[in-house]
C-alpha positions as CSV (number, residue, x, y, z in Angstrom):
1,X,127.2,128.6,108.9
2,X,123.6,128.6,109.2
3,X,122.8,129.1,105.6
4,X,125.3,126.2,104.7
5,X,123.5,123.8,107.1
6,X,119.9,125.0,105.4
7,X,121.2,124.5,101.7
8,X,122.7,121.0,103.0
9,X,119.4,120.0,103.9
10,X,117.0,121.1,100.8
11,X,120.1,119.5,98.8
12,X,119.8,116.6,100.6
13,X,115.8,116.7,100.6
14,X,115.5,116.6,97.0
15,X,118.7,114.2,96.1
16,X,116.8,111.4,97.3
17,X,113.9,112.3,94.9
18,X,116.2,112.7,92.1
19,X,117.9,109.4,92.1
20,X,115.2,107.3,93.4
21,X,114.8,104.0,91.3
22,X,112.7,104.4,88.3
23,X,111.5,101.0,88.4
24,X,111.2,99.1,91.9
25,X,110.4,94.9,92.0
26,X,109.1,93.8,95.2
27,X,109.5,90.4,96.0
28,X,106.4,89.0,97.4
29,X,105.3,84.8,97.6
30,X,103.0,85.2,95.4
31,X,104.8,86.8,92.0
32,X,107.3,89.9,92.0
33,X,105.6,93.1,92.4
34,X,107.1,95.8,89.8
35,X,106.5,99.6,90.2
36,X,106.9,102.3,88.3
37,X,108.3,104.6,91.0
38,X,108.9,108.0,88.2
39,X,105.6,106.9,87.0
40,X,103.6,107.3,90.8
41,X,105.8,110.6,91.3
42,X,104.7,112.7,88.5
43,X,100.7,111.4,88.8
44,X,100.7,112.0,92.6
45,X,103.3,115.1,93.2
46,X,103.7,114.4,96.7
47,X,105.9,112.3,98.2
48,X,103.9,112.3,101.0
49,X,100.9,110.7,99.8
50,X,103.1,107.5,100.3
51,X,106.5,108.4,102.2
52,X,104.8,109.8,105.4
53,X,107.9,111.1,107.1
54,X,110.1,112.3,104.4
55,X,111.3,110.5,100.8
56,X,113.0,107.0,101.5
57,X,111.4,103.5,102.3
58,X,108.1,103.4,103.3
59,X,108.5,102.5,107.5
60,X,106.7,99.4,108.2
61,X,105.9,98.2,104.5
62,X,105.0,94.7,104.0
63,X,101.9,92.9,102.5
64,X,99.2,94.6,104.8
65,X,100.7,98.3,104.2
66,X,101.1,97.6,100.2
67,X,97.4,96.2,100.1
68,X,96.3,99.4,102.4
69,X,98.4,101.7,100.7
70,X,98.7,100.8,97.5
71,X,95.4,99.0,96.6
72,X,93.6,101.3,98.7
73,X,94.8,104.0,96.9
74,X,94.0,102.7,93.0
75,X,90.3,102.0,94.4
76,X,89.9,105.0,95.6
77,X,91.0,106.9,92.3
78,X,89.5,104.2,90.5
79,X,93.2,103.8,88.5
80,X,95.5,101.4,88.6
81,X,95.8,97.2,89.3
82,X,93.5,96.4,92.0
83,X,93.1,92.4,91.2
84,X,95.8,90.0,92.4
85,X,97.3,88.5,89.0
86,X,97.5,92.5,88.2
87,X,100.4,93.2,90.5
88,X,101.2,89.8,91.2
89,X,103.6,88.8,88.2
90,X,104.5,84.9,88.2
């Protein structure tokens, strides 16, 4: 029983990364945010580096997390939009 509940869980664990959207629009007031989800996987390799907990929504994303998170993130690698008409598709 307790190998079931174990393979349950790594099948569960890497489901979510399997089927997870390949190309996520977020809607924002100032012009739809698209993003290449498959794209952020295979450059980063970690879920982790954005999902904190575990693979799924990001817990408590809004403007102020993306712009932390996100923006943060492409200035730091020097990669990646990091002015507003750059993400921010009208």
């Amino acid at each position: 029983m307790k190998k079931i509940a174990i393979a349950v869980l790594v099948l569960v664990a890497f489901t979510g990364s399997a089927f997870a959207a390949d190309e996520i629009s977020l809607p924002a007031k100032n012009g739809n945010v698209n993003f290449t989800h498959k794209k952020h996987q295979e450059l980063l390799k970690d879920c982790k580096v954005c999902h904190e907990k575990a693979p799924g929504t990001i817990e408590g994303f809004g403007k102020d997390a993306a712009h932390k998170l996100c923006k943060g993130c492409h200035e730091v690698k020097k990669a990646g939009p990091v002015k507003c008409g750059e993400c921010h598709k009208k």
